[in-house]
C-alpha positions in Angstrom: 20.4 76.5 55.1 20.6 72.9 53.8 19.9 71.8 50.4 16.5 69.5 50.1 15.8 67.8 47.4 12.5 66.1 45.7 12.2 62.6 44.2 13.5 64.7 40.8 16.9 65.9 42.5 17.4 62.5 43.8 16.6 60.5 40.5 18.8 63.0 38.7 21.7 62.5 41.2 21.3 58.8 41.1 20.8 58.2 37.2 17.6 56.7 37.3 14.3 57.8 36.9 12.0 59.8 39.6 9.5 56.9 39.1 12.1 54.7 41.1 13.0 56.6 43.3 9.3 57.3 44.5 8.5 53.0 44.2 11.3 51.9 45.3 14.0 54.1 46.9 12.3 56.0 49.1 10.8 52.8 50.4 14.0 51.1 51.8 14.3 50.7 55.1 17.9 52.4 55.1 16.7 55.2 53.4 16.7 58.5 55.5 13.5 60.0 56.3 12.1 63.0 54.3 12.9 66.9 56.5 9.5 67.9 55.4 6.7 65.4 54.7 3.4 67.4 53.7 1.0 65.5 52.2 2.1 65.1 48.5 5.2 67.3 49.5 8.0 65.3 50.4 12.3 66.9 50.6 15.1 65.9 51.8 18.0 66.3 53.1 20.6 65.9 50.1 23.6 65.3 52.3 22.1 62.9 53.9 20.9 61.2 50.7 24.4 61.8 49.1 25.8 59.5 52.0 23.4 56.9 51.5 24.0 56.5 47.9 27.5 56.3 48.7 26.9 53.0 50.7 24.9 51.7 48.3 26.6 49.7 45.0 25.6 50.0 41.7 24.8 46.9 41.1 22.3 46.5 43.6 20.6 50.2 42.2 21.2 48.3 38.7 18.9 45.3 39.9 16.4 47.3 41.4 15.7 48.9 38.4 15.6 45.9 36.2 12.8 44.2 38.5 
């Protein structure tokens, strides 16, 4: 079985807060879609998120924040 993870396991993984990752991470176009989308229920697949954040610099994560 694969890991999923919510906005919580994502923010922790990426160092920065759950309310950017629902506003703003989850949002990019890039971003891979949620495994289960329920309503208010959203997980995903955290290999899948693991590779994206690999491809994605700090920086640019870093300015998103700051906006």
């Amino acid at each position: 079985m694969t890991e999923k993870w919510d906005t919580a396991d994502i923010a922790d993984y990426m160092g920065i807060t759950r309310e950017h990752v629902t506003s703003k991470i989850v949002k990019e176009s890039d971003f891979p879609a949620p495994v289960i989308n329920r309503g208010r229920i959203r997980r995903w697949d955290a290999d899948s998120v693991r590779r994206w954040a690999s491809g994605q610099s700090l920086e640019a994560i870093d300015s998103e924040v700051a906006r």
